[in-house]
C-alpha positions as CSV (number, residue, x, y, z in Angstrom):
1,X,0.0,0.0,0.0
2,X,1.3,3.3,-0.9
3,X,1.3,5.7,1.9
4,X,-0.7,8.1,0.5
5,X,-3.6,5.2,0.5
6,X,-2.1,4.3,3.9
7,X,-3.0,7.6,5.2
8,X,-6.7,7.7,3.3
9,X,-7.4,4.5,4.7
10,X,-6.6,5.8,8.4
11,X,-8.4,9.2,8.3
12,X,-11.8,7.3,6.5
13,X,-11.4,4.8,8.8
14,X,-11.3,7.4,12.2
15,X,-13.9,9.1,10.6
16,X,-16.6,6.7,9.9
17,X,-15.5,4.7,13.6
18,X,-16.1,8.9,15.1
19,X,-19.5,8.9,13.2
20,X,-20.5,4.9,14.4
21,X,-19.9,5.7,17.6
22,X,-22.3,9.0,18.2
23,X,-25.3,6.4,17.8
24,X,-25.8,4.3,20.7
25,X,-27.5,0.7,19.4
26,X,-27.7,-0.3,15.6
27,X,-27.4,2.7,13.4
28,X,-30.5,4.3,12.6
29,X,-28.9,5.8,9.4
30,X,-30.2,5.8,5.9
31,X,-29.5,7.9,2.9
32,X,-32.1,9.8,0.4
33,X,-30.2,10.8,-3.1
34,X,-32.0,13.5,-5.2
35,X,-30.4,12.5,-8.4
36,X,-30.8,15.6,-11.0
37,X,-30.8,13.6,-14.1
38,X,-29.2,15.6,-17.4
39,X,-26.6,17.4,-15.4
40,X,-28.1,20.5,-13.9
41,X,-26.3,24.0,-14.1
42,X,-24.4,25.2,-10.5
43,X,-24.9,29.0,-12.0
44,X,-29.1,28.5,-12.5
45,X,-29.6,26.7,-9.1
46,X,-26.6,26.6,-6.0
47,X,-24.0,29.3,-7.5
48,X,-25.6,32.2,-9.6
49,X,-23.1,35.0,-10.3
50,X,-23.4,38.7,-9.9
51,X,-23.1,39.7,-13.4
52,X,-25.0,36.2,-14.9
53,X,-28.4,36.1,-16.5
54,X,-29.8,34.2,-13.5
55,X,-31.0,36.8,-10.4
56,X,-30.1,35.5,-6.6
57,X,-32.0,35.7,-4.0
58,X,-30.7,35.6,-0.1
59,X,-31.2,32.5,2.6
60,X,-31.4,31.6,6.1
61,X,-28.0,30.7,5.6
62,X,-25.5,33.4,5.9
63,X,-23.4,34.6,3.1
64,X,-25.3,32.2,0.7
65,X,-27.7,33.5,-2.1
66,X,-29.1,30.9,-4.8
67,X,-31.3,30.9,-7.8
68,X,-34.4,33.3,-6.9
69,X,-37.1,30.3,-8.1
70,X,-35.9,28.0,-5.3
71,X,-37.3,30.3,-2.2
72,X,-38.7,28.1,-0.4
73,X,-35.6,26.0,-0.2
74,X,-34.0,29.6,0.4
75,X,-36.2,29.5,3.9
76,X,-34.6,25.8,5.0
77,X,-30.7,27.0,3.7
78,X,-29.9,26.6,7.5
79,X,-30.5,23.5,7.1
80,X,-27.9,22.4,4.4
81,X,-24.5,22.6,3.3
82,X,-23.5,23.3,-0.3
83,X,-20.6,22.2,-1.8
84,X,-19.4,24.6,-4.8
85,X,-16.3,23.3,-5.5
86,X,-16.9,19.9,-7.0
87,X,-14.8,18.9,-10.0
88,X,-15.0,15.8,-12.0
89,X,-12.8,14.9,-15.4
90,X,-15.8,13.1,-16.6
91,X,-18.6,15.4,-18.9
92,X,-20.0,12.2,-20.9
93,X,-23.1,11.7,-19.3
94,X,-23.1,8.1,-19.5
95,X,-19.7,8.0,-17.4
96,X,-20.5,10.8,-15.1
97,X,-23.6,8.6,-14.1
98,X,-21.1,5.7,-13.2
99,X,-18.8,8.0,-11.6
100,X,-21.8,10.1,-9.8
101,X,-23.4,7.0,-8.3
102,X,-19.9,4.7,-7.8
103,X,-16.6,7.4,-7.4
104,X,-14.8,5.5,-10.2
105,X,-14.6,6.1,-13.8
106,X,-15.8,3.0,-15.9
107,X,-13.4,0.1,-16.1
108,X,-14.2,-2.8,-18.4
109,X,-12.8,-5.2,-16.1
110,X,-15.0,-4.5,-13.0
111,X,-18.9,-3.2,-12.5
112,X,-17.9,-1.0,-9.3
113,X,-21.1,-1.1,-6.8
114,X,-23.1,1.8,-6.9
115,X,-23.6,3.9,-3.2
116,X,-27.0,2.9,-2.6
117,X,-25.3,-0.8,-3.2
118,X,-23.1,-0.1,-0.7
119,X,-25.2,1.1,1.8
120,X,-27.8,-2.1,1.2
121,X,-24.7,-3.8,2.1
122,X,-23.1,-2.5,4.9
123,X,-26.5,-1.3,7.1
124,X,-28.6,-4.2,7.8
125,X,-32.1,-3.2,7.3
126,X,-34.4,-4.3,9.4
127,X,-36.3,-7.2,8.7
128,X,-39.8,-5.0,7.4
129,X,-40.0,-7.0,4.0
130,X,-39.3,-3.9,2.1
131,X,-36.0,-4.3,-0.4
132,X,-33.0,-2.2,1.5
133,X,-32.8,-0.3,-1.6
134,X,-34.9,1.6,-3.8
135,X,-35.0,3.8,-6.9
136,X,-37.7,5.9,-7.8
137,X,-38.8,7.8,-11.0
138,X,-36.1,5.5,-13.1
139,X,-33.0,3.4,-12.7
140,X,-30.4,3.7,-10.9
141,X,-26.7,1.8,-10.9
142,X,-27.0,-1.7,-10.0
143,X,-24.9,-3.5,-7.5
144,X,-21.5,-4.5,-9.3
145,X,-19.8,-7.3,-8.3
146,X,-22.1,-7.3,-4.7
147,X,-24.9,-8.8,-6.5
148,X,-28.8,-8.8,-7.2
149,X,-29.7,-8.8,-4.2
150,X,-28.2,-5.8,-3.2
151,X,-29.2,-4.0,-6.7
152,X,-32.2,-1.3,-6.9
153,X,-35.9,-2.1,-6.6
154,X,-36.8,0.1,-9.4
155,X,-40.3,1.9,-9.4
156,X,-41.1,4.4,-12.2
157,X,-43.8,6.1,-10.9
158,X,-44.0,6.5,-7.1
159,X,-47.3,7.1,-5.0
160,X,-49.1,4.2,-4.9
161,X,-48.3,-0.1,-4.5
162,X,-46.0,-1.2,-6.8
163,X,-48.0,-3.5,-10.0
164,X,-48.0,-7.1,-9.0
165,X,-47.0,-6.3,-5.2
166,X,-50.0,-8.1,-3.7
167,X,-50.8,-11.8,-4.7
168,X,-53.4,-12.6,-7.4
169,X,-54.2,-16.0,-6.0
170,X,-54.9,-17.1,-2.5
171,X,-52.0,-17.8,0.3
172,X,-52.0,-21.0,0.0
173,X,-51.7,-21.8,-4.5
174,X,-49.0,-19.0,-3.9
175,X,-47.6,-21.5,-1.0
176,X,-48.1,-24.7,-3.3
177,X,-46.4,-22.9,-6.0
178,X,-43.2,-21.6,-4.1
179,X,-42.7,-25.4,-2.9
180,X,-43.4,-26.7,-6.0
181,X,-40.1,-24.2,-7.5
182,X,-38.5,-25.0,-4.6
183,X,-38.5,-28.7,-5.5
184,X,-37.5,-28.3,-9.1
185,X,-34.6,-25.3,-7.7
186,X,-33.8,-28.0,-5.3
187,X,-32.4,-30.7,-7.8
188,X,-31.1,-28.2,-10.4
189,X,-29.1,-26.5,-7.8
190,X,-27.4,-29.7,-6.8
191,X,-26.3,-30.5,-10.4
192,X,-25.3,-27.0,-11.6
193,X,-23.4,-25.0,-8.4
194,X,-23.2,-21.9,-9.4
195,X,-23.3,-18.0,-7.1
196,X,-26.6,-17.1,-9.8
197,X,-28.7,-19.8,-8.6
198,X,-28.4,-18.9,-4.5
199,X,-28.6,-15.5,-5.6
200,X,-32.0,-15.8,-8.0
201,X,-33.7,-18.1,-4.9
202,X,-32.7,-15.6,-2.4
203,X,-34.8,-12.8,-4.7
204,X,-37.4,-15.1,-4.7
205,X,-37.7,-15.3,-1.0
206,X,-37.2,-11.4,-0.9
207,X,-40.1,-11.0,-3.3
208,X,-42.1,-13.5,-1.2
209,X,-41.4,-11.3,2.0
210,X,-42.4,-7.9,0.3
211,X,-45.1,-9.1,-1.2
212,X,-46.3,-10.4,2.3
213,X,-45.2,-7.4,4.3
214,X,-47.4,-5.0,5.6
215,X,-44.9,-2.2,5.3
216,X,-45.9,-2.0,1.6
217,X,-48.6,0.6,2.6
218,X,-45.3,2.9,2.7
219,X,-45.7,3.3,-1.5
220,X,-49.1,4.7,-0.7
221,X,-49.0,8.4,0.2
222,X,-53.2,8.8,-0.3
223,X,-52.5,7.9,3.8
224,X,-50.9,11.3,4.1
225,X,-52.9,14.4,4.6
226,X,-53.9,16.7,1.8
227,X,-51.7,19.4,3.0
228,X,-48.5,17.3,4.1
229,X,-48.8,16.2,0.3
230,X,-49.4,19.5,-1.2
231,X,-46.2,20.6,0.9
232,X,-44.1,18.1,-1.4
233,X,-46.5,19.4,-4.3
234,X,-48.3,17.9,-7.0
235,X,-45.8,16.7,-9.1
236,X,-44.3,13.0,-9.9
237,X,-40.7,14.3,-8.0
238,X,-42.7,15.5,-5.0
239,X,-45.0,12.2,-4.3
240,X,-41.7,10.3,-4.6
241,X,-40.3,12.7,-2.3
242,X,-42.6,11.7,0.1
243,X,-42.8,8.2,-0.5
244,X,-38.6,8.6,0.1
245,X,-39.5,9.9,3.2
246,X,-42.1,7.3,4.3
247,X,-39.6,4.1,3.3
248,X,-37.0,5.1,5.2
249,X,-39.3,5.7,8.5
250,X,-40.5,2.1,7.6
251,X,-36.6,0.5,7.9
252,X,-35.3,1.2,3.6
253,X,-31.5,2.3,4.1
254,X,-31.4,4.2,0.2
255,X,-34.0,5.6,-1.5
256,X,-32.6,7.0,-5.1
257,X,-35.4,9.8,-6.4
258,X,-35.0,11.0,-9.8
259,X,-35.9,14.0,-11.2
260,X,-34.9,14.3,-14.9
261,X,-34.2,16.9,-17.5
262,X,-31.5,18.7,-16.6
263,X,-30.1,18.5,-20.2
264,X,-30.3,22.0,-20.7
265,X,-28.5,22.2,-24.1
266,X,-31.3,24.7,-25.5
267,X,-33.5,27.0,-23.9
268,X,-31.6,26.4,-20.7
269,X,-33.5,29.0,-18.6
270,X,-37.0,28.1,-19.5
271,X,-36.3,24.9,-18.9
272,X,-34.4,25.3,-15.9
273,X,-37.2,27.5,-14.1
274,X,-39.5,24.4,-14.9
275,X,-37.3,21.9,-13.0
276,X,-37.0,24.6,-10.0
277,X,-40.7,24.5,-9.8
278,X,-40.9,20.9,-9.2
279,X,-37.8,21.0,-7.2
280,X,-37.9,23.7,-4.8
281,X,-41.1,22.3,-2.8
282,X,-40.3,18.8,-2.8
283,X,-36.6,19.6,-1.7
284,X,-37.9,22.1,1.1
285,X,-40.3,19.7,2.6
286,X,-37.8,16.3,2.5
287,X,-35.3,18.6,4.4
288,X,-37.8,19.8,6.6
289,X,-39.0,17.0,7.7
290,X,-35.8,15.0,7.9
291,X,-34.4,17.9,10.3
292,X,-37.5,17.5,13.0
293,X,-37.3,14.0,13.1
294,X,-35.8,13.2,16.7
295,X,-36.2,9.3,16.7
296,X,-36.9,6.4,14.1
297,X,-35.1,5.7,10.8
298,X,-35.7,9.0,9.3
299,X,-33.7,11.4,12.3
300,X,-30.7,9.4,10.4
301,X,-31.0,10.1,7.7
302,X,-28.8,12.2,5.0
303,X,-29.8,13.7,2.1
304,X,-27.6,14.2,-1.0
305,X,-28.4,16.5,-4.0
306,X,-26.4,15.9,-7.5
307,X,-26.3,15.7,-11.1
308,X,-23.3,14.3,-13.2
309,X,-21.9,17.7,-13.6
310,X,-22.8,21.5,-13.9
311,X,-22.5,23.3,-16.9
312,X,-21.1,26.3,-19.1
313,X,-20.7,29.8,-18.2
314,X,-20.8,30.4,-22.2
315,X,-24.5,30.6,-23.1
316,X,-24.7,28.9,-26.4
317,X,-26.5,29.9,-29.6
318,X,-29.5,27.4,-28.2
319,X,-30.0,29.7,-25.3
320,X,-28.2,26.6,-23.9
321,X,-25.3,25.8,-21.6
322,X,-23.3,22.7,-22.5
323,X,-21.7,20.2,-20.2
324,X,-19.2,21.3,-17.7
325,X,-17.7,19.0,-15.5
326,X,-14.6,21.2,-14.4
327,X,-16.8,22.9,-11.5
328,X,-19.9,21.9,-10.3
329,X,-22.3,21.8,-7.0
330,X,-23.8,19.1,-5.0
331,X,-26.2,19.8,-1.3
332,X,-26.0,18.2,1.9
333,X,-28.3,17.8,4.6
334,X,-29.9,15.8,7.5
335,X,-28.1,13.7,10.2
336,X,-24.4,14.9,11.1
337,X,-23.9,17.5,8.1
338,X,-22.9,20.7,9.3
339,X,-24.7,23.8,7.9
340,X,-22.4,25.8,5.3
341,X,-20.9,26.5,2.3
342,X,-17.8,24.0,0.7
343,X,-15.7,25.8,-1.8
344,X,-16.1,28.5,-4.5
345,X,-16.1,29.0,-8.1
346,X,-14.4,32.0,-9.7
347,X,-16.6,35.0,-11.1
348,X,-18.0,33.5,-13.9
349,X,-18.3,29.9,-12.4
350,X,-16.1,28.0,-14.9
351,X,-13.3,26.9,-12.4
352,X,-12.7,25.8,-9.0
353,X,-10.7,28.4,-6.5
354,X,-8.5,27.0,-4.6
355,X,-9.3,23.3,-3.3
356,X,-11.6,21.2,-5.3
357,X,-13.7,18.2,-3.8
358,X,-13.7,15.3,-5.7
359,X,-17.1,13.0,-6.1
360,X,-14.9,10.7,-4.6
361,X,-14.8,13.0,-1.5
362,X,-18.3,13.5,-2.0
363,X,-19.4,9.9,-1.5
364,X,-16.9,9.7,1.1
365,X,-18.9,12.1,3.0
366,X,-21.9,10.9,2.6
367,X,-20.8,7.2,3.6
368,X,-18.8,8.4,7.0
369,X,-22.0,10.2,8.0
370,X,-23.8,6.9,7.8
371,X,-20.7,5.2,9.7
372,X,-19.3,3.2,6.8
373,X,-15.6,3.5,5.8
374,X,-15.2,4.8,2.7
375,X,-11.9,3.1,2.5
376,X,-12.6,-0.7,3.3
377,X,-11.6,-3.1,0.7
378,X,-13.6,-6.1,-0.5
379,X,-12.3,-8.5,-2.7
380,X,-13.8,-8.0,-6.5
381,X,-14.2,-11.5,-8.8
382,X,-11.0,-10.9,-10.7
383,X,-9.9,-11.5,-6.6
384,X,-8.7,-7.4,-7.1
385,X,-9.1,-5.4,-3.5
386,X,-11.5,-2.6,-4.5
387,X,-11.9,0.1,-2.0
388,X,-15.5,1.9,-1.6
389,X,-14.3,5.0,-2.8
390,X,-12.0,6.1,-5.0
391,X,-9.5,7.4,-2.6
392,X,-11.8,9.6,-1.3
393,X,-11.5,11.8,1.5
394,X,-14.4,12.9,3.9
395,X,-15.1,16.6,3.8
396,X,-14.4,18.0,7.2
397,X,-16.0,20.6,7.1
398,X,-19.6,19.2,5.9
399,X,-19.5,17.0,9.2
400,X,-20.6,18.4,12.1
């Protein structure tokens, strides 16, 4: 081991041990990801400038002003800390996806575990039914070389029970139907030994549990109250919002909500005041409401805001800013993250001043906070040690 990894390793390591040990009994901790599909742009949202097209308006938080169509995010800024010095080498979106959701850059020799993977993996969930991990409003990264089990339970449109989640026949055909695949599993398996086949029969129990499990009523969010839901709004990103927020009170560890569109390659700022729309209530409320939870799953929970990258100062001839992965923004809040802001951009927003955060270091963050060391190895199938992150590095100053 180098000794630059030797000293990573250390520092993660003290740093997710710190974080373990402020909860007393199993880890309550779980992490929400607001993933802004498209790669939304730092200077229209988190960084505005003084002399760019998009006005500013002032927050609860001291000393930082964002984009004047997110004010009621502006009213819980206290709440979060924004990171405006991120910088990534990757502007292809299918790459800054991987890299967004894993802290490496794609390798043909290894599927890296995404975070929510990770998470699934290291935080046992308790035993509700529900899957440890779930993606709403579209995929997300799958599990690597962790496997199915600890992959995404995808739901494109949240708000109500997933199709096919309850039983179409009684208890006891679906019984006689399990034991009859059992029995045929049973003698297959002992012929062909193989990881897929434990793996496939240990889904099928996992279905069987969900699909029994009276948390399910956690998709539902007609049992909230009109006004708790309008507070979220009445849009497809705000009901899965909310649903977010109701699986992890109910024991899920990751819930990945997308909200897509960020793509903003033409008309960027009619477009971009559209996405704010949907954004800024159902981003006020999930903070909100993660912030006054004192007990349970959700008073652990962190939040993490980001896109693959930001994008150009240069307005194009589209009315469009391009990608622009040299400097970007990302938002923390909820359980240990320390109110603030992380980093700067020059005037016009197109580089980094002074240090830049890596989405390595990002991640790193976000899996210290949970108590999971960013640097622990596991042993990929080419028998490769592959660290969680990337060599990341916690950011001190986004931990309380």
């Amino acid at each position: 081991m180098r000794r630059r990894e030797f000293l990573l390793s250390t520092l993660a390591g003290a740093l997710a041990a710190q974080s373990a040990r402020a909860w007393e009994g199993p880890l309550p901790a779980s992490v929400i990801v607001l993933w802004m599909n498209g790669g939304p742009s730092h200077l229209d949202t988190w960084d505005p400038k003084a002399k760019g097209p998009t006005k500013a308006r002032r927050t609860r938080l001291a000393g930082l002003d964002i984009a004047e169509d997110m004010p009621l995010i502006a009213d819980v800024a206290d709440r979060l800390c924004v990171v405006r010095s991120l910088s990534s080498k990757e502007g292809n979106h299918q790459r800054a996806q991987y890299v967004g959701r894993t802290s490496y850059s794609p390798n043909p020799t290894v599927e890296h575990p995404s975070l929510g993977a990770w998470v699934a993996k290291r935080l046992t969930a308790p035993d509700s039914g529900l899957p440890p991990f779930v993606s709403l409003g579209g995929p997300s990264l799958g599990a690597g070389f962790l496997g199915a089990q600890y992959g995404p339970f995808v739901i494109g449109k949240a708000g109500a029970l997933p199709d096919g989640a309850r039983p179409t026949v009684s208890d006891a055909r679906l019984a006689r139907r399990l034991g009859l695949l059992g029995s045929l599993e049973d003698g297959f398996s002992q012929e062909i030994v193989t990881p897929l086949i434990t793996e496939r029969r240990a889904l099928y129990e996992s279905a069987r549990r969900f699909m029994a499990s009276d948390a399910l009523a956690a998709f539902d969010v007609s049992a909230e109250s009109a006004a708790t839901r309008a507070r979220y709004g009445a849009t497809d990103f705000g009901t899965a919002c909310l649903t977010a927020r109701r699986l992890v009170e109910r024991g899920v560890r990751v819930v990945e909500v997308m909200l897509d569109g960020w793509d903003t390659h033409e008309d960027n700022f009619t477009r971009v005041k559209k996405q704010l729309a949907i954004l800024d209530p159902a981003m006020a409320a999930l903070v909100t409401d993660v912030s006054q939870a004192k007990t349970g799953m959700l008073s652990g929970t962190v939040i993490l805001w980001l896109g693959e990258f930001g994008r150009t100062p240069r307005i194009n001839g589209r009315d469009g800013r391009d990608h622009h992965p040299k400097a970007f923004s990302a938002v923390l809040s909820g359980a240990g993250v320390a109110p603030g802001i992380v980093g700067a951009t020059d005037a016009e927003g197109a580089n980094v001043v002074g240090k830049s955060v890596s989405v390595a270091d990002l991640l790193a963050t976000v899996y210290t906070l949970v108590g999971i060391s960013p640097s622990q190895e596991f042993e990929s199938p080419s028998r490769r040690p592959i660290a969680i992150t990337d060599l990341g590095v916690p950011i001190a100053a986004a931990r309380r």
